[in-house]
N, C-alpha and C positions, 0 to 999 in steps of 0.2 A: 288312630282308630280306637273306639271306646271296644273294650272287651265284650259288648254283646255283640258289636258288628263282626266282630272276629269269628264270633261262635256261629254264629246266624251262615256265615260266611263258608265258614266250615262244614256247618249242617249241610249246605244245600250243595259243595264238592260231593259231598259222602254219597248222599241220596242219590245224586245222579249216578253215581256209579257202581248203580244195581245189575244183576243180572240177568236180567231179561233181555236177550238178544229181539232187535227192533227190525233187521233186516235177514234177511236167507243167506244163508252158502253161496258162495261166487258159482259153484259147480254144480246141480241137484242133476245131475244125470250120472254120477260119479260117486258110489256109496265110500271109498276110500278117498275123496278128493274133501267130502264133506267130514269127515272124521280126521282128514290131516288138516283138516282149517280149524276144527271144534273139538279137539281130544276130551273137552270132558263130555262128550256127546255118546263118545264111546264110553268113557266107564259108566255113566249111569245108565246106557243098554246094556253091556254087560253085568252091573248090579241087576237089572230087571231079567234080563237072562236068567240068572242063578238064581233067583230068587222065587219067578214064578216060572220061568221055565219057555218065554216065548223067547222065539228066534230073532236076532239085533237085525234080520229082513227083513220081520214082519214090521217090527217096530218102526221100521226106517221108513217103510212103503204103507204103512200108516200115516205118520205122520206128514209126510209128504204131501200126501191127498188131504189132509186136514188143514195146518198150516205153513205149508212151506218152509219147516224150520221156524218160522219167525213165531219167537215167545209170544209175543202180545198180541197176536194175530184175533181179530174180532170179525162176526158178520157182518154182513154191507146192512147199513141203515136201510130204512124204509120209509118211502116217503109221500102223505097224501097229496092230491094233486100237483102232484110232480115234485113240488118244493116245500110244502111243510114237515121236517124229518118227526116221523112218528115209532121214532126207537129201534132198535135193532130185529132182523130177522128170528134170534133165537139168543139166548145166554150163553153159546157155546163162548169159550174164551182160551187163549194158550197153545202148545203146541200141541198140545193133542184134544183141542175142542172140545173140549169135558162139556156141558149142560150144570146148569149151578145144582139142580136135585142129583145129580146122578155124581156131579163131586162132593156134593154132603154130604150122600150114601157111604162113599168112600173114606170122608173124613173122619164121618161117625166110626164104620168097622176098622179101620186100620189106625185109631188114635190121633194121629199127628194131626191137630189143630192149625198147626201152622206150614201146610205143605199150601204151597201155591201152583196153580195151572201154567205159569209163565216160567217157571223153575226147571227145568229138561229133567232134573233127577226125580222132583216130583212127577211130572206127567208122564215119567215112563213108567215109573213105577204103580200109577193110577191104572194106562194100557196095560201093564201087565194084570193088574187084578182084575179090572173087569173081563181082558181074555180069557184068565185062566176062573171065573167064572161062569164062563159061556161055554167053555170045554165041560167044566162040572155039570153045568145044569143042559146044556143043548148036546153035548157029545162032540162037540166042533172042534178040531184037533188046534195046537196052538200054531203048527203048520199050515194049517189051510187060511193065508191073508184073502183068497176071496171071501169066505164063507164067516172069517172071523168080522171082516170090515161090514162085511152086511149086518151083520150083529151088533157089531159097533157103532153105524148108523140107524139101524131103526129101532133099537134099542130089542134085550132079549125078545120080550115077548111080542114084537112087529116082527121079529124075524121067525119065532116059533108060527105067527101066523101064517107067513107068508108076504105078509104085506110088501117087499120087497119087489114081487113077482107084478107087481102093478105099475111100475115104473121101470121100465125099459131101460131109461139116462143110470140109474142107479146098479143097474148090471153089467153096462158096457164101464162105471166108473169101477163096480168091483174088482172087471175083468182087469182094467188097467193096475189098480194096484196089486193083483197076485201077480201080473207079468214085472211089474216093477222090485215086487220079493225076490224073485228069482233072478233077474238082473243085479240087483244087489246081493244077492247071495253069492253069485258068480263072482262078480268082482272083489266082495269081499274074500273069497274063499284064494284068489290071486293074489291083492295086494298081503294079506297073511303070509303067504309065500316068500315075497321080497323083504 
């Protein structure tokens, strides 16, 4: 083998074995079952814990509802007359569904040019700024996962509206994820224990 095939060869082992987790937790109903398959899931919610101060429940029952764990998680295309694909629903991308303007936002304030949305350390730490954002400017505690995910979905100022209040599906989903915080919060609060 000539030395570029070698390299070329090499390159594309490397590349592949990126970090972007492609599939879920064997277990999403189990906040320590997900954390003993993914231990760096836990440090970089506990970084975002300390850092901005949101709960590794909310975190958890965030993401959950956004991408099931799965790094690279995108919208369902869209498609006109049934089968021409005319692009994605929205730029949401990663485990925590960032919007591309709303992780610029982030990119721009917090420096790191190179944090990525399929990164678990990055996108926690994205959820945590915008949370602790949304506490500063709406009052919305870093504990309240209903009220924080409504925020998190329509973005501040749709939730400062209201807008939320217009869609029914989007309050039975909030409701699920504050019962889903608390569920993992219990759990977590047990396996800690053992």
């Amino acid at each position: 083998m000539t030395r570029h095939v070698r390299a070329l060869i090499l390159l594309l082992f490397v590349a592949s074995c990126g970090s972007t987790e492609s599939t879920a937790p064997r277990n999403l109903e189990n906040a320590c079952a997900i954390l003993d398959e993914r231990p760096h899931y836990l440090r970089a919610m506990r970084r975002t814990e300390r850092k901005w101060g949101v709960p590794i429940s909310v975190q958890m029952a965030t993401i959950h509802q956004e991408s099931k764990f799965i790094g690279n998680a995108r919208t369902p295309l869209r498609f006109a007359l049934g089968v021409i694909p005319m692009g994605r629903q929205s730029s949401a991308y990663g485990y925590s569904q960032a919007l591309d303007g709303t992780w610029d936002e982030y990119l721009q304030k917090q420096g790191n040019r190179r944090a990525k949305r399929d990164d678990i350390n990055d996108a926690t730490d994205f959820m945590g700024w915008y949370m602790h954002q949304t506490e500063q400017g709406l009052g919305v505690s870093k504990r309240d996962a209903k009220n924080q995910y409504l925020a998190y979905h329509e973005g501040r100022s749709g939730y400062a509206r209201g807008s939320y209040n217009a869609k029914p599906w989007l309050l039975t989903v909030s409701d699920k994820v504050q019962t889903r915080a608390i569920l993992y919060e219990n759990q977590l609060r047990a396996c800690r224990k053992t």
